[in-house]
RODREN-330760 format. One record per atom (N, C-alpha, C): z, y negated, x negated; residue in three letters. Coordinates in steps of 0.05 Angstrom, whole numbers, plus 5000, padded with zeros to 4 digits. Last residue first. Layout:
% RODREN-330760
ZYXALA
...
% end
This chain:
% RODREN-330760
515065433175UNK
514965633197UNK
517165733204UNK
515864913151UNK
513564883174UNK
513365153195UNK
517665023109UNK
519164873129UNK
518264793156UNK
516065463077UNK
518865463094UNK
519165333104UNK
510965083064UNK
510565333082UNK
513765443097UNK
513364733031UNK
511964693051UNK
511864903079UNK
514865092994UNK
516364973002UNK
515764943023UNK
509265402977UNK
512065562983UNK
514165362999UNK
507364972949UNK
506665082979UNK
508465302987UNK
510364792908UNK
510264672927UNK
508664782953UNK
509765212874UNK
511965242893UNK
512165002916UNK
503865242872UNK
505165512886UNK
507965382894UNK
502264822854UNK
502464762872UNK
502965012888UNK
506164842791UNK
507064632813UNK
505364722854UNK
502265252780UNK
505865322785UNK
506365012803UNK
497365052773UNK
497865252790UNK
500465292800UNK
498864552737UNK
496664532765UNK
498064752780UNK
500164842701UNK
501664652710UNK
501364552741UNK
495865242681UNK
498465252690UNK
501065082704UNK
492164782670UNK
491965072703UNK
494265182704UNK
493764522634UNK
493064442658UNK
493664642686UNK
493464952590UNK
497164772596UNK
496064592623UNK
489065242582UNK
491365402597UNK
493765162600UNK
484664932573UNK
484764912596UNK
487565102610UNK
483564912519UNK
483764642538UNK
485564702555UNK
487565592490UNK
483865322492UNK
485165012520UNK
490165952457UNK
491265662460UNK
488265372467UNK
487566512472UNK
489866332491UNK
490066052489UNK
485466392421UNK
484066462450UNK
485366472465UNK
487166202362UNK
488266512382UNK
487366522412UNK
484065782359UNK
483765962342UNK
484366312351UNK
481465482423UNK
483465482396UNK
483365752383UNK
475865212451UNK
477465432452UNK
479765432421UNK
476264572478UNK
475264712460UNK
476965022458UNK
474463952477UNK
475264132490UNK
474364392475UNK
473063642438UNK
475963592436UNK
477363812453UNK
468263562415UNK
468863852411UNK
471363822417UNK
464063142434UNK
466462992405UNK
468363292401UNK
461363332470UNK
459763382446UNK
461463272425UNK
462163722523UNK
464363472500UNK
462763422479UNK
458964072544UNK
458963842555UNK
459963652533UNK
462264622530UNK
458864542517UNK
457164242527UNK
466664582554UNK
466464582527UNK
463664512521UNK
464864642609UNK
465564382597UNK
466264392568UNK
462165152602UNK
460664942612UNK
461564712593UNK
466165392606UNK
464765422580UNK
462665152587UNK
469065382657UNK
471165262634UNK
468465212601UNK
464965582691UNK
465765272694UNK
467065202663UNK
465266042672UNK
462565922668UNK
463465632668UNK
471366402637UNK
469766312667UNK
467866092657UNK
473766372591UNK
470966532595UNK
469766522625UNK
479466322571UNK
476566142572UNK
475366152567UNK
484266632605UNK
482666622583UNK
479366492585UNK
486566322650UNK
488666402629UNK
486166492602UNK
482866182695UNK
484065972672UNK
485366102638UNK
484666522730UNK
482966612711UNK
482566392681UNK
487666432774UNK
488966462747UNK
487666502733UNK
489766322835UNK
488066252812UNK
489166262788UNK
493266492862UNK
490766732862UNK
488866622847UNK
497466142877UNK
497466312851UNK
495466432848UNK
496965832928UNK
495065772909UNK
496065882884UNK
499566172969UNK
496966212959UNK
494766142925UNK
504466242975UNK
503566292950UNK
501666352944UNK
504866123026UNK
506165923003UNK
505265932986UNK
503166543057UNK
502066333057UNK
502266103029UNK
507366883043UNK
503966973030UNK
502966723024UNK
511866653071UNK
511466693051UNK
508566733039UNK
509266683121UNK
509466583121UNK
509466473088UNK
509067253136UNK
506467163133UNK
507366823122UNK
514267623091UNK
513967553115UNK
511167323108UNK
512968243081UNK
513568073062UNK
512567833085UNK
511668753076UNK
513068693091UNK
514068473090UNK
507569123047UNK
510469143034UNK
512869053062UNK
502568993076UNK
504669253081UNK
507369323064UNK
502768463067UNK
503468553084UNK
504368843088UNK
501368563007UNK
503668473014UNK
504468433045UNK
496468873017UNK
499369082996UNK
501068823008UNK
492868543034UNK
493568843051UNK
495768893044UNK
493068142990UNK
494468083014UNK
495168313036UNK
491268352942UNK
493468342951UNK
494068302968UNK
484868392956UNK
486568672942UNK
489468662943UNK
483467972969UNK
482168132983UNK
483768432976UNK
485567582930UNK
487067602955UNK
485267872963UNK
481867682896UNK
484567732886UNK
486467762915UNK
476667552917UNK
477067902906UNK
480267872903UNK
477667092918UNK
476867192940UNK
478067532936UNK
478666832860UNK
481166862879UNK
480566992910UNK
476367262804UNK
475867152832UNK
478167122850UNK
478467442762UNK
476067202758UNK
475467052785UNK
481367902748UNK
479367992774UNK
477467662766UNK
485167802718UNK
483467952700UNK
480067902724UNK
489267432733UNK
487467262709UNK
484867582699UNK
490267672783UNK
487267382783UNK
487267392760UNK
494067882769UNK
491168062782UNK
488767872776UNK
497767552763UNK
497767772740UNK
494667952744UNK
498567242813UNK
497567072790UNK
496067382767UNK
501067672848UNK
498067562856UNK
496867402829UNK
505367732818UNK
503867992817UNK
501567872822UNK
507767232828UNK
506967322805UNK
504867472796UNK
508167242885UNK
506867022872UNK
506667162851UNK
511867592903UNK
509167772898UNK
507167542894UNK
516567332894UNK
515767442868UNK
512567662870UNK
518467132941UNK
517167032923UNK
515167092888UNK
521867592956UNK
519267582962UNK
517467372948UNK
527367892934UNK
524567642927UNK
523067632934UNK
528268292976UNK
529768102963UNK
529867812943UNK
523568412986UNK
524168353007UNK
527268222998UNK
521668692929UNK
520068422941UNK
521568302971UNK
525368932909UNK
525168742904UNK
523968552915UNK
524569432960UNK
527369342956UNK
527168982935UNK
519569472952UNK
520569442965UNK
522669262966UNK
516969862910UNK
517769572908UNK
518869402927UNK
517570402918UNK
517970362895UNK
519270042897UNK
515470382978UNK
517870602964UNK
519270412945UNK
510270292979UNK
513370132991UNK
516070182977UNK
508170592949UNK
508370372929UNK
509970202947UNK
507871102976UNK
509771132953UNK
509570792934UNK
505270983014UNK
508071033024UNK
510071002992UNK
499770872988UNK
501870723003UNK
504470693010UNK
496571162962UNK
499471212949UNK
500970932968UNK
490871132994UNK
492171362988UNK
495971352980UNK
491670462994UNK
491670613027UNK
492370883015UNK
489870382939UNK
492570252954UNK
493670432975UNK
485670582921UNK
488070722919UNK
490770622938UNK
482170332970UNK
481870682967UNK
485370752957UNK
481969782956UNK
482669822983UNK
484270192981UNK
480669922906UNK
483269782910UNK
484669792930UNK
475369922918UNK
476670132902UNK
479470082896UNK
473369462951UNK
473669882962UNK
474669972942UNK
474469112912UNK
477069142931UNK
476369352947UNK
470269172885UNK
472069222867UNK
475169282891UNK
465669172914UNK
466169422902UNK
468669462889UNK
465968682943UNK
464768962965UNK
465669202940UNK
466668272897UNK
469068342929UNK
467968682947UNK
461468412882UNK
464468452864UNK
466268342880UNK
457468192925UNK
457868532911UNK
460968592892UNK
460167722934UNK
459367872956UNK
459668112942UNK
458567412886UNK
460867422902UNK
461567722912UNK
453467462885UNK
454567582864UNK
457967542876UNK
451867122925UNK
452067372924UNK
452967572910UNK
453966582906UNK
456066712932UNK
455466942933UNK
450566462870UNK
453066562864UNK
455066672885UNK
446266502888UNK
446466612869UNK
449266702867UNK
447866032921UNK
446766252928UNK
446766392916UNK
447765602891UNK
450265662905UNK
449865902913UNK
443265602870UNK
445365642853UNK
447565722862UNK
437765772907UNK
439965562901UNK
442965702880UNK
434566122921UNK
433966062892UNK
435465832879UNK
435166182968UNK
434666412967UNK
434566372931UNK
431865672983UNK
434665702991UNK
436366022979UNK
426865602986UNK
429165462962UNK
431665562968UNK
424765873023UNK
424865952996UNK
427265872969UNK
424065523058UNK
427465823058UNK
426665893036UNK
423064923048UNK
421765103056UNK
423765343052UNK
425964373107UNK
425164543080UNK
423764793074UNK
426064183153UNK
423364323152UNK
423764383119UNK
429963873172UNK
429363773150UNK
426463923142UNK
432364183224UNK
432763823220UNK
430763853199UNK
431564723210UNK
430664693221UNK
429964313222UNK
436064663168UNK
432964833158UNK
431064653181UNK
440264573200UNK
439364443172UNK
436164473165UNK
441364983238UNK
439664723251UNK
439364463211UNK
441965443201UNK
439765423210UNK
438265073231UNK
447365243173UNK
444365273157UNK
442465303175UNK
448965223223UNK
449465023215UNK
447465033192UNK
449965743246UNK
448065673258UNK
447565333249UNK
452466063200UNK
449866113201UNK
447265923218UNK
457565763220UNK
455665713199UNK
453565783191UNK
457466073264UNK
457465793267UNK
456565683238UNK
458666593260UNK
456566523279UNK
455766213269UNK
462366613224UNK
459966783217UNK
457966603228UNK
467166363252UNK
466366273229UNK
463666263219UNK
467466733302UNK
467166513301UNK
465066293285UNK
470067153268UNK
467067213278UNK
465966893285UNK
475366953266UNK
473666933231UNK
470366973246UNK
476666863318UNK
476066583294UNK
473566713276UNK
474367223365UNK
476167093351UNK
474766983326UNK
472667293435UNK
471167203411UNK
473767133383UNK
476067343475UNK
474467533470UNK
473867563436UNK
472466783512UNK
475466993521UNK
474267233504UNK
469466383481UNK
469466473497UNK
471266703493UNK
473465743447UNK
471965933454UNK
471866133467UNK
476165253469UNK
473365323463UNK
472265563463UNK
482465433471UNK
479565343493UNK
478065283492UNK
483065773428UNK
483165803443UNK
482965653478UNK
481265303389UNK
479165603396UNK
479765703419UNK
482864853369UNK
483164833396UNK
481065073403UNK
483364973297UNK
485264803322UNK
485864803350UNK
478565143295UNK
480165263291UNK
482665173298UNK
474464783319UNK
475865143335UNK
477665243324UNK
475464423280UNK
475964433308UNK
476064673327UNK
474064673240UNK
475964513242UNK
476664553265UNK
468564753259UNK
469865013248UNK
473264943251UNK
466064133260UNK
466464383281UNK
467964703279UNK
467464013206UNK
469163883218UNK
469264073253UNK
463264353180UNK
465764303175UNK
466764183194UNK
458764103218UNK
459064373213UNK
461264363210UNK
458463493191UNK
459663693224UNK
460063913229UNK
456263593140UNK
460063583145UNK
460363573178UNK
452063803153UNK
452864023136UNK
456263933150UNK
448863333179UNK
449263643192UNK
451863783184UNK
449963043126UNK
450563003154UNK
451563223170UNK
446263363086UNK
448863343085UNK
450963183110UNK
441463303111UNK
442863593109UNK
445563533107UNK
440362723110UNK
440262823145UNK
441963193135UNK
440862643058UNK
442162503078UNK
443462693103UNK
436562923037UNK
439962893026UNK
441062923044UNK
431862643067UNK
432362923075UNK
435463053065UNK
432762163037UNK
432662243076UNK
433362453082UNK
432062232989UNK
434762093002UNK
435062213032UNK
428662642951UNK
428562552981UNK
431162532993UNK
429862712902UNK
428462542907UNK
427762402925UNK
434862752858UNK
434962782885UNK
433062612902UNK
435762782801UNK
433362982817UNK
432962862850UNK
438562532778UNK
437462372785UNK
434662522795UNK
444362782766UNK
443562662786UNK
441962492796UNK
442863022713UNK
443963112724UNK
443362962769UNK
442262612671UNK
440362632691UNK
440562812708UNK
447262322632UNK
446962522652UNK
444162522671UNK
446562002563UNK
447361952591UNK
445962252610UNK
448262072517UNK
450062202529UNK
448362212556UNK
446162072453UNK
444162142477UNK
446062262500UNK
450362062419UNK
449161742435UNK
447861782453UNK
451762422400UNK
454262252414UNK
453162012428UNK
448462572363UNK
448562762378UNK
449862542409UNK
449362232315UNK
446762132340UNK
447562292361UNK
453662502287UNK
453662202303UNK
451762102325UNK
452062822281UNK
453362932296UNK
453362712306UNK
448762782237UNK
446862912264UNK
449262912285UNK
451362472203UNK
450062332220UNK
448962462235UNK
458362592195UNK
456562682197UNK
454462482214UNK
463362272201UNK
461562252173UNK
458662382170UNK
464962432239UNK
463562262250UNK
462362192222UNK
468062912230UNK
466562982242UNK
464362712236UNK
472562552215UNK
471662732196UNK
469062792197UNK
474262402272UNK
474262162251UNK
471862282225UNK
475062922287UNK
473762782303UNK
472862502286UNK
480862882253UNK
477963172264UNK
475462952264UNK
484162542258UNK
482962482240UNK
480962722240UNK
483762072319UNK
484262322313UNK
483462452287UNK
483561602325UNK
486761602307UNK
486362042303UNK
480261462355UNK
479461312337UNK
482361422324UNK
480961842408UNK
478961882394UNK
478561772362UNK
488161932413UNK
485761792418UNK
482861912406UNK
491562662411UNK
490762402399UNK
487062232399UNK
493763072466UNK
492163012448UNK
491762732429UNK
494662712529UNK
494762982515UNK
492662912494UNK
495562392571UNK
496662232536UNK
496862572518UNK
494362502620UNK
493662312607UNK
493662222576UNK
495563002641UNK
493563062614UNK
492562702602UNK
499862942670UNK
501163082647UNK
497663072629UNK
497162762712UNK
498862622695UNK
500162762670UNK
493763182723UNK
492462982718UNK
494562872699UNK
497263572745UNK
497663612722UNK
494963352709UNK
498863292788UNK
501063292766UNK
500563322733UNK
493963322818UNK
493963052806UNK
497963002785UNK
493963942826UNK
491663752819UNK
493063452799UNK
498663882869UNK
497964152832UNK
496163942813UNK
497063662903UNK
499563562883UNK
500163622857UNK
493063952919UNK
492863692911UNK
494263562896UNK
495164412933UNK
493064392908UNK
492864102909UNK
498864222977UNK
500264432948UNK
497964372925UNK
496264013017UNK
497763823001UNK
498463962978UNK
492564493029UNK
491564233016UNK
493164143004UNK
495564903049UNK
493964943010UNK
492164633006UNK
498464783093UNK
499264833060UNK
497764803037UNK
494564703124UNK
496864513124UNK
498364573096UNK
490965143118UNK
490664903103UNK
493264713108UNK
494365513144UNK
493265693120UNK
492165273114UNK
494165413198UNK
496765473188UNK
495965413165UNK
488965283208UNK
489565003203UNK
492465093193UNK
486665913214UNK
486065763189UNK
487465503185UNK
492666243234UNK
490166063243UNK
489865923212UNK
495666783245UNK
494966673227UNK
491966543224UNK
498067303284UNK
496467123281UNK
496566843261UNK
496667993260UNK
498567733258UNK
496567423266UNK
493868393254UNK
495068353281UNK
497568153285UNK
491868553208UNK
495268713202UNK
495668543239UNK
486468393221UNK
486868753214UNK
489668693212UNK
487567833220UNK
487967903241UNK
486968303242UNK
489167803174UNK
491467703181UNK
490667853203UNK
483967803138UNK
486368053128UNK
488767983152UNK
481367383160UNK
480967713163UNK
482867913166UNK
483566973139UNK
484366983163UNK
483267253169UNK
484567163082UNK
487167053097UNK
486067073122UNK
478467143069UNK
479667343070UNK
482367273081UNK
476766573093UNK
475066783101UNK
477167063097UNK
479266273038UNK
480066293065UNK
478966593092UNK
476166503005UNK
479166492996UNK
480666483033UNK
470166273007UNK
471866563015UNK
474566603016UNK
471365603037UNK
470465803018UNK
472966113036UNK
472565233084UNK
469165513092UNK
469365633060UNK
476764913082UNK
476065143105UNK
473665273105UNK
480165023019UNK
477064913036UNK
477465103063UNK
484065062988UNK
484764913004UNK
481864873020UNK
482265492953UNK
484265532969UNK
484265322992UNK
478565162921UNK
478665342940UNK
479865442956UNK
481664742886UNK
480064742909UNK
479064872927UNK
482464982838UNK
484565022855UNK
482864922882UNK
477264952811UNK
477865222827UNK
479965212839UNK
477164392804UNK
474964622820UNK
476064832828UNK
481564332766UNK
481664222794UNK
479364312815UNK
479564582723UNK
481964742728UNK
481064642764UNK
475764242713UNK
475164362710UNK
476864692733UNK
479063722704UNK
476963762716UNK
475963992727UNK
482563902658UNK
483163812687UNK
481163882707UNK
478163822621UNK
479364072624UNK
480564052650UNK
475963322619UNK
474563472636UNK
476363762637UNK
480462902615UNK
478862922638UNK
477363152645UNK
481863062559UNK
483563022583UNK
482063052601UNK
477363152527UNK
478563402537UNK
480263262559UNK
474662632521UNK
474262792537UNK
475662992553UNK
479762032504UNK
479262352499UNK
476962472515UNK
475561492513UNK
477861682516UNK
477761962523UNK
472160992502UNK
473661202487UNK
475961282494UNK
468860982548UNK
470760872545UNK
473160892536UNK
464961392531UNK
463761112527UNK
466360872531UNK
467461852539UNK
467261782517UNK
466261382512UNK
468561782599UNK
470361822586UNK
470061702558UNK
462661782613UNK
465561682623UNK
467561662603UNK
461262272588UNK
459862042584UNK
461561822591UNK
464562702626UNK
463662702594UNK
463862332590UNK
463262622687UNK
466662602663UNK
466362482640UNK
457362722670UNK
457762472680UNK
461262512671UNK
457163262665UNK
456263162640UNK
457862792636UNK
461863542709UNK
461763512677UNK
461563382660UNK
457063452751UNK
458963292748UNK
460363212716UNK
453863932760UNK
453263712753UNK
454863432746UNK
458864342764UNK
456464362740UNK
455764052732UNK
462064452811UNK
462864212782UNK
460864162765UNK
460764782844UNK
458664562851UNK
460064342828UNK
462965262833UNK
460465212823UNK
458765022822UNK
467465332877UNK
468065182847UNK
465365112835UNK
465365242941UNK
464965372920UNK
466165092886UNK
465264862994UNK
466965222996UNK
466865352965UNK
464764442998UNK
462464613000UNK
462864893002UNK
470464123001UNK
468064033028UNK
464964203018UNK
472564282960UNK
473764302988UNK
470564313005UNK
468764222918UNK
469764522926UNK
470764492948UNK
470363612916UNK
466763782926UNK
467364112928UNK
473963592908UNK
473863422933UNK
470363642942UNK
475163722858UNK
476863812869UNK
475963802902UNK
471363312831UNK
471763652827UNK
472763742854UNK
475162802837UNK
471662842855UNK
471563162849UNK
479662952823UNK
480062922839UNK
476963002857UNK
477962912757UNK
479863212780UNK
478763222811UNK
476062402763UNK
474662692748UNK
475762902774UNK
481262122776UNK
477662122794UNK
476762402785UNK
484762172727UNK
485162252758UNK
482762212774UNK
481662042680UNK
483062322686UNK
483962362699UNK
479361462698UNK
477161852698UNK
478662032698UNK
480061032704UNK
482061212718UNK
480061492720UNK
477560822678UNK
479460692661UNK
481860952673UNK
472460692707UNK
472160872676UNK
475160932674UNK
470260662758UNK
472860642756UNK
472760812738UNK
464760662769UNK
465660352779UNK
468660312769UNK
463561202751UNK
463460992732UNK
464060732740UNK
465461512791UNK
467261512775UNK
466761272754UNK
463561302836UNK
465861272837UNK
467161252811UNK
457361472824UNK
458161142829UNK
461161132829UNK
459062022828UNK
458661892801UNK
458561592808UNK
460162082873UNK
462462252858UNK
461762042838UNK
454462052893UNK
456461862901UNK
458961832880UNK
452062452866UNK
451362172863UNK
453661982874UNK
454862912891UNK
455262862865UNK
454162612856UNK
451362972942UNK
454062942939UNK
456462812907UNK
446962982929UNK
447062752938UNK
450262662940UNK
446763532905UNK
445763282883UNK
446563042894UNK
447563702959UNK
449363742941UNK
448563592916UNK
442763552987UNK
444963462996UNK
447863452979UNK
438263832980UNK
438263572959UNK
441463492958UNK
437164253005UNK
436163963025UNK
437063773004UNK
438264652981UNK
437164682974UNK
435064372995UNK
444764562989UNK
443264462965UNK
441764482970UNK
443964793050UNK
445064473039UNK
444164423010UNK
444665323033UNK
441765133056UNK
441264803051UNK
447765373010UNK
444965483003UNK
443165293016UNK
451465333059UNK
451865173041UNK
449465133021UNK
449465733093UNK
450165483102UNK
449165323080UNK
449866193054UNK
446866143074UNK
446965833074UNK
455666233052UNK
452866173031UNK
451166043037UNK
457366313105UNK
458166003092UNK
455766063065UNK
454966833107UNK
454166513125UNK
455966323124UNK
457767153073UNK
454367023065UNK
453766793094UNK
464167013086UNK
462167003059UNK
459266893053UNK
463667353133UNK
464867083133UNK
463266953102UNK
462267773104UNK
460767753129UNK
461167443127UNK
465767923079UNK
463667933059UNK
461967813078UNK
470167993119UNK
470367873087UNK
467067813075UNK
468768453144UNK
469468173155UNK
469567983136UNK
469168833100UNK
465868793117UNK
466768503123UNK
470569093053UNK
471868823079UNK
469868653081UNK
471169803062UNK
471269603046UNK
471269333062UNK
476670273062UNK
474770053079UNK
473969913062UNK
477970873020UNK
478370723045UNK
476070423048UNK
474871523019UNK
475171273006UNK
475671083025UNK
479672042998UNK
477271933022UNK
476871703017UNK
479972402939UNK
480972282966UNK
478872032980UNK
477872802907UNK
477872852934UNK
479172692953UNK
477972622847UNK
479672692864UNK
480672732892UNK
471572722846UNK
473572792830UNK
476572832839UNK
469672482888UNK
468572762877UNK
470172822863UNK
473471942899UNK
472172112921UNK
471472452922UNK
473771752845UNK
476571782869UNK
475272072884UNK
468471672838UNK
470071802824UNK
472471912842UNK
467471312878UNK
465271542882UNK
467271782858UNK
470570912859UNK
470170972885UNK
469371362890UNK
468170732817UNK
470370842813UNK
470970922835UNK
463370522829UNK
462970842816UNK
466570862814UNK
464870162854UNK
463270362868UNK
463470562853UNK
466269812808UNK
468269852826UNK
467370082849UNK
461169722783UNK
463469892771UNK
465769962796UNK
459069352815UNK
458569582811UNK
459869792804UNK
463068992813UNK
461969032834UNK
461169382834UNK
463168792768UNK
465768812774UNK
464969002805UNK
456968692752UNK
458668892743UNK
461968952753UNK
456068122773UNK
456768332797UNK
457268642781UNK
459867782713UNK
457767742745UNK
458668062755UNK
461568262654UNK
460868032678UNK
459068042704UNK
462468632616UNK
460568602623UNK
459168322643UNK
467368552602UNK
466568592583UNK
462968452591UNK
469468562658UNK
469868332641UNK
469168402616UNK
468669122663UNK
467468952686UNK
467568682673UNK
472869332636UNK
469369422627UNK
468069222642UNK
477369192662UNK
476369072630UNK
473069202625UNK
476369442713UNK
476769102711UNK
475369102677UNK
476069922703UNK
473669832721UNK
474169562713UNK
480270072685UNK
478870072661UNK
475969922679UNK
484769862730UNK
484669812701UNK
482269792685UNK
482570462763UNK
481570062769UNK
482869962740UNK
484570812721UNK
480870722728UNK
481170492743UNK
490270762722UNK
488770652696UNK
485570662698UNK
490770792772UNK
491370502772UNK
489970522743UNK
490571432774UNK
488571222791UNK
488570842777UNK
494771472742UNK
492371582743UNK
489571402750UNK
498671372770UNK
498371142753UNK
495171192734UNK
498771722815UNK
497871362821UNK
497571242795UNK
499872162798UNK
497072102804UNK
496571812809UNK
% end
C-alpha cells in the first residue's frame, strides 16, 4: 500500500507541474480527501505553524513593496552594479542573492534582470554568465534569510520533534554555505561560453536588422517607478529593524521574551507588527498591499505548502514504522545521503518551503542527527534542474543576444551547470561547517 500511496503524491506532483502556481496546492487536498474516502486512513497535520510564520513575513514584506521600498532596494543594487560593469558576474549574483536574504523571497530578482542584462551587454559580455548565476543566486538565498519560509519551517518542524534548534544555529550555516555556493559558481561562469564578438550564433543573428535594433532599446525603467523617496525610505528603514529585531530574539529570546512564548510564535507576532507600524509610519493605502507581487506570491506559497505537505504529512505518518524500517540502516550509516533524497523532491515540488516541510518530519524521524539536517540545508534547492521556474524564464526573456537559453534536450539550458555547482558546493560546505560547530 505505500507504494500505492507514493504513486498519488507522484501523480499530484506531475499533474501539479503540468498545471502550476497553487495547483500543487489543490491537488494535494484532493489527494488527501482520496487517502481519506478511499483508503480510510485519517489524514495527518497540515503546518499551520508553517503557513502562519509565512503570511506575516508576507504581510510584512507586502507591506514594504507596496511603500516603494523594494524598487528602492533594487535602485541602489543598480547604482552598484553599473559603477562596477567589469565585475557583473560576481555583483549580479551577489545583489540577487542579497535582496532574497534581506526580503525573505527569490521573487524580488524580477526587477534587477533587465539592469544584469544591459550591464553586461553594453560592456560586451556574455549575458548568460551573469544572469543565469543570477538567477540560481535568488533562490539559494533563501535558505540563508531569517524571515523567508525555508527558515519558518526548520524552526517549526524542530520545535514539534522537541529539539532545540535556534534560527542563529540554522544561519551560521546557510549564510557562509550559500554564499560560497554563490560566488564559486560566479567563478566558474566567468569564461562560460564564447565572447559576444567571436560567437559565430550571435555574429549570424546580428545580420538581422530587427534583431539588431531589438539590442539598442536596452535601458531598464524597471527602477524608475519609485516616486516617493520619503516614503521608500522611511518603509524600508522600519522594514531592516524589523529584521535585525527577529535577529535579536533570536539570539537573546530567552531574556527577551516573555516565559512561555517561543521563537517561531515570536516570528508571527513581530512581523505582523513590523507591516503594521510600516502602514501606519507611511499612511499607505492596504489596498496596495493585497496587489503586491510579493503577496501574490507568498499566497500561492501558502496553499501549495497547506495541500501538498497534508498529503505528505498523511502518507509519511500512516507507513512510518515501515519507512524506518526500510531506510534506516543507510541513512544512520550515511546520513549524509538524506542530502540527496532532499535535492530528488525539490527538483519536482519547485519550493524549498514545501521541500523541507515534507522532509525534515521523515529525517528526524529516521533519526538522523539535527545537526546533520542542518548541513544539508541548502540541497532543498533544486528546481533549477528543469527551466520552468518564473525567475529562470524571466531571464531568458531579458537576454535579447538569446545566450541564455533553454538547449535542445531541456536539461542542457543556462542554468543547470551554475545551480549545480552553486548547490553541491554549498551543501557540503554547510555540512562541514555544521560538524564543526556542533
Amino acid at each position: 500500500m505505500f507504494f500505492i500511496h507514493m504513486l498519488l503524491l507522484l501523480t499530484v506532483i506531475f499533474v501539479g507541474i503540468r498545471h502550476g502556481g497553487v495547483a500543487f496546492g489543490l491537488l494535494g487536498g484532493l489527494g488527501v480527501s482520496i487517502l481519506a474516502f478511499v483508503f480510510g486512513i485519517a489524514p495527518g497535520n497540515p503546518p499551520i505553524n508553517v503557513m502562519l510564520i509565512i503570511l506575516a513575513v508576507v504581510a510584512a514584506s507586502a507591506t514594504l513593496e507596496a511603500t516603494g521600498g523594494l524598487k528602492l532596494l533594487v535602485r541602489y543594487a543598480e547604482k552598484l552594479l553599473r559603477k562596477h560593469p567589469n565585475q557583473i558576474v560576481f555583483l549580479g549574483p551577489l545583489c540577487t542573492y542579497s535582496l532574497t536574504v534581506l526580503v525573505g523571497t527569490g521573487h524580488s530578482v524580477y526587477p534587477l534582470l533587465p539592469v544584469i542584462y544591459d550591464v553586461a551587454y553594453k560592456k560586451g559580455i556574455r549575458p548568460e554568465r551573469p544572469l543565469a548565476i543570477a538567477t540560481v543566486a535568488s533562490q539559494m538565498g533563501i535558505t540563508a534569510s531569517p524571515i523567508a519560509a525555508a527558515a519558518a519551517v526548520v524552526i517549526a518542524c524542530s520545535m514539534e520533534n522537541n529539539l532545540d534548534i535556534s534560527l542563529i544555529d540554522v544561519l551560521l550555516v546557510t549564510i557562509p554555505s550559500t554564499l560560497i555556493g554563490v560566488l564559486v559558481a560566479s567563478a566558474w561562469s566567468l569564461n562560460r561560453g564564447k565572447d559576444l564578438d567571436k560567437d559565430p550564433e550571435f555574429q549570424a543573428r546580428l545580420q538581422d536588422e530587427d534583431f539588431r535594433n531589438s539590442l539598442i532599446d536596452t535601458e531598464s525603467d524597471s527602477t524608475d517607478t519609485a516616486k516617493n523617496d520619503s516614503t521608500a525610505k522611511k518603509g524600508l528603514s522600519i522594514f531592516l529593524l524589523g529584521i535585525l529585531s527577529v535577529i535579536a530574539l533570536a539570539m537573546f529570546g530567552d531574556k527577551l521574551l516573555p516565559e512561555g512564548v517561543k521563537m517561531s510564535v515570536a516570528i508571527q507576532f513581530m512581523m505582523l507588527s513590523v507591516g503594521a507600524i510600516i502602514l501606519l509610519a507611511t499612511k499607505i493605502d492596504p489596498k496596495k498591499i493585497v496587489h503586491s507581487n510579493v503577496f501574490i506570491a507568498g499566497m500561492t506559497a501558502v496553499i501549495i505548502i497547506f495541500g501538498i505537505a497534508w498529503l505528505s504529512d498523511t502518507i509519511i505518518g500512516h507507513h512510518k514504522s515501515y519507512l524506518i524500517e526500510s531506510v534506516s540502516d543507510i541513512v544512520h550509516a550515511h546520513p549524509w545521503s538524506f542530502a540527496i533524497a532532499m535535492f530528488t523532491a525539490s527538483v519536482f515540488l519547485k519550493s524549498q518551503a514545501a521541500t523541507l516541510t515534507i522532509m525534515l518530519p521523515l529525517g528526524f524521524s529516521l533519526g538522523i542527527p539535527a545537526p546533520v539536517l542542518i548541513g544539508v540545508l541548502p540541497a532543498c534547492y533544486a528546481y533549477f534542474f528543469f527551466p520552468f521556474y518564473p525567475s529562470d524564464l524571466a531571464a531568458i526573456s531579458f537576454d535579447r543576444t538569446g545566450t541564455t537559453h533553454i538547449g535542445k534536450y531541456i536539461v542542457n539550458h543556462s542554468f543547470i551547470m551554475p545551480g549545480f555547482i552553486g548547490v553541491i558546493t554549498a551543501t557540503v560546505v554547510g555540512y562541514a561547517i555544521s560538524m564543526m560547530i556542533n
